[in-house]
C-alpha positions in Angstrom: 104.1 98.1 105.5 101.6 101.0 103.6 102.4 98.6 100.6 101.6 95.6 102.4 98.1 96.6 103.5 97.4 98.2 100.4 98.5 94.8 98.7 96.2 92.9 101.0 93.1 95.1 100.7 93.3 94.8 97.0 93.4 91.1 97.4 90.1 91.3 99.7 88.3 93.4 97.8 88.6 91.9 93.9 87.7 88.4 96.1 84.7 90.0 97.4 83.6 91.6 93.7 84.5 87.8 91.8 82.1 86.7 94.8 79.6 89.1 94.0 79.6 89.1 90.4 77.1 86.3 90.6 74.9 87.6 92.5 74.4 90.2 90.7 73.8 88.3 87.3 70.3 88.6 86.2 68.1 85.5 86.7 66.3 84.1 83.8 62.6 83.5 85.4 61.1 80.1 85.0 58.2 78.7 85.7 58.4 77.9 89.4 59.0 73.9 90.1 58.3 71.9 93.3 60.5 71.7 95.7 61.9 68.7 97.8 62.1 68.9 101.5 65.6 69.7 102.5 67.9 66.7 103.3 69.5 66.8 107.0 72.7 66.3 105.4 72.5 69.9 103.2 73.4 73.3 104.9 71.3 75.9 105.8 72.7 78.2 103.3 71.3 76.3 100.1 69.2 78.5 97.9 67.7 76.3 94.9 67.5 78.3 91.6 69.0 81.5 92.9 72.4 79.5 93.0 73.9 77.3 90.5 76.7 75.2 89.9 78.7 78.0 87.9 78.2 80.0 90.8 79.2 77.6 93.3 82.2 77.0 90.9 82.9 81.4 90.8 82.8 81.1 94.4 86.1 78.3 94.6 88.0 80.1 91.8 87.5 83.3 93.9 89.2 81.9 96.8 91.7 80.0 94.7 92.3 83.4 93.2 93.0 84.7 96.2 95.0 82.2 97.6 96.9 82.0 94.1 98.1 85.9 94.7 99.0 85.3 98.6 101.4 82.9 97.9 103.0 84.5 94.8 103.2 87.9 96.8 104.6 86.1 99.9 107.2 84.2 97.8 108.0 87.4 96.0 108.3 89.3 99.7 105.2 91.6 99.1 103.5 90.7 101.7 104.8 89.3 105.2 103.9 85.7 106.5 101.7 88.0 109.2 99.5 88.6 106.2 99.6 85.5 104.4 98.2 84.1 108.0 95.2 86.3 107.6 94.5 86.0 104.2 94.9 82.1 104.7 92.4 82.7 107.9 89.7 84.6 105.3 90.1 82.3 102.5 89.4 79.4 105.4 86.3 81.0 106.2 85.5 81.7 103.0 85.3 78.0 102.4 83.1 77.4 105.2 80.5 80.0 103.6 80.6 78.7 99.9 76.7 79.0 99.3 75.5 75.5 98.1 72.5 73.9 96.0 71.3 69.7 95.5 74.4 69.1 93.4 77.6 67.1 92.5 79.1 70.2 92.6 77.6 71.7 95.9 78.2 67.6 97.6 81.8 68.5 96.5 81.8 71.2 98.8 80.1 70.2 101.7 82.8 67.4 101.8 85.4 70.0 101.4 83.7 72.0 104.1 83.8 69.1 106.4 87.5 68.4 105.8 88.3 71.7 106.6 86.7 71.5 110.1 88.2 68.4 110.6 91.6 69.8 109.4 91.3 73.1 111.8 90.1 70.3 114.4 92.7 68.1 114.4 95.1 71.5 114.3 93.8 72.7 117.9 92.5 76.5 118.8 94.2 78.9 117.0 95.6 76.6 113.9 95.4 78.3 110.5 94.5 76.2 107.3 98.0 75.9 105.2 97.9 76.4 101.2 98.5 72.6 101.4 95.5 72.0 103.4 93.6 74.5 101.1 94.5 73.3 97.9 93.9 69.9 98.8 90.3 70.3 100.1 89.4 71.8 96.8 90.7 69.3 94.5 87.1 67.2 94.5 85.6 70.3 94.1 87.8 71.1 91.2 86.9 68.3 89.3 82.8 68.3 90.3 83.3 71.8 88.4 84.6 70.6 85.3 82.2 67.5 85.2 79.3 70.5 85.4 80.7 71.8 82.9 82.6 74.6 85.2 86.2 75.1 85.6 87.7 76.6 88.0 89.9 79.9 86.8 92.9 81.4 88.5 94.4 84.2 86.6 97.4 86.4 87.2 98.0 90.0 85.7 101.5 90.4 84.0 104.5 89.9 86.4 101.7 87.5 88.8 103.1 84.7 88.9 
């Protein structure tokens, strides 16, 4: 089970650095615009010009990354369906926190977002998001990203699927 854990925390941690990679791009400073009121219908967490839709698009192939390697190393018995729930459970919430901006890309995700909650709803207390539900909540999202110009990467190192 060392295996397992260590499998998992590797998993965690390179989804945590492909989230954080963007933040810690350097910023190209423009000359400040003005900016709208915020809509009722966008989330709290939108930061306009700090985020953008290549971001937002890092962000989705970071969970699908992760959720790409859960699978293959349950399907390959690496990991146990124990942790496949959890990582499922993280890449869930991960979802929920995708940071957002006035976009197609970002209005892809809110809708995604608001799936998911209806999905995890509808589930009762306790229900885990499948890779089903998961992949299907990011397929609008998917294709906002390539409109923008953004696709979304999954990669596997050699004997990964």
């Amino acid at each position: 089970m060392r295996s397992n854990r260590s499998i998992i925390s590797s998993l965690a941690a390179a989804t945590l650095l492909l989230a954080l990679a963007g933040c810690a791009a350097p910023h190209a400073e423009a000359a400040p615009t003005p900016t709208p009121s915020p809509t009722p219908t966008e989330t709290a967490r939108a930061i306009d010009g700090e985020i953008t839709d290549a971001h937002i698009c890092g962000q989705v192939s970071a969970l699908s990354s992760l959720m790409y390697f859960a699978h293959w190393n349950l399907q390959n018995g690496k990991i146990s369906d124990a942790d496949d729930v959890v990582i499922r459970r993280a890449a869930a919430e991960g979802w929920h926190r995708v940071l957002t901006i006035r976009s197609e890309v970002s209005t892809a995700v809110i809708n995604a977002q608001a799936k998911l909650t209806a999905i995890e709803a509808a589930g009762g207390d306790g229900y885990v998001a499948t890779d089903t539900d998961l992949g299907r909540i990011g397929e609008a999202v998917s294709q906002a990203c390539t409109n923008a110009g953004s696709q979304i990467a999954v990669m596997g190192a050699p004997g990964e699927g």
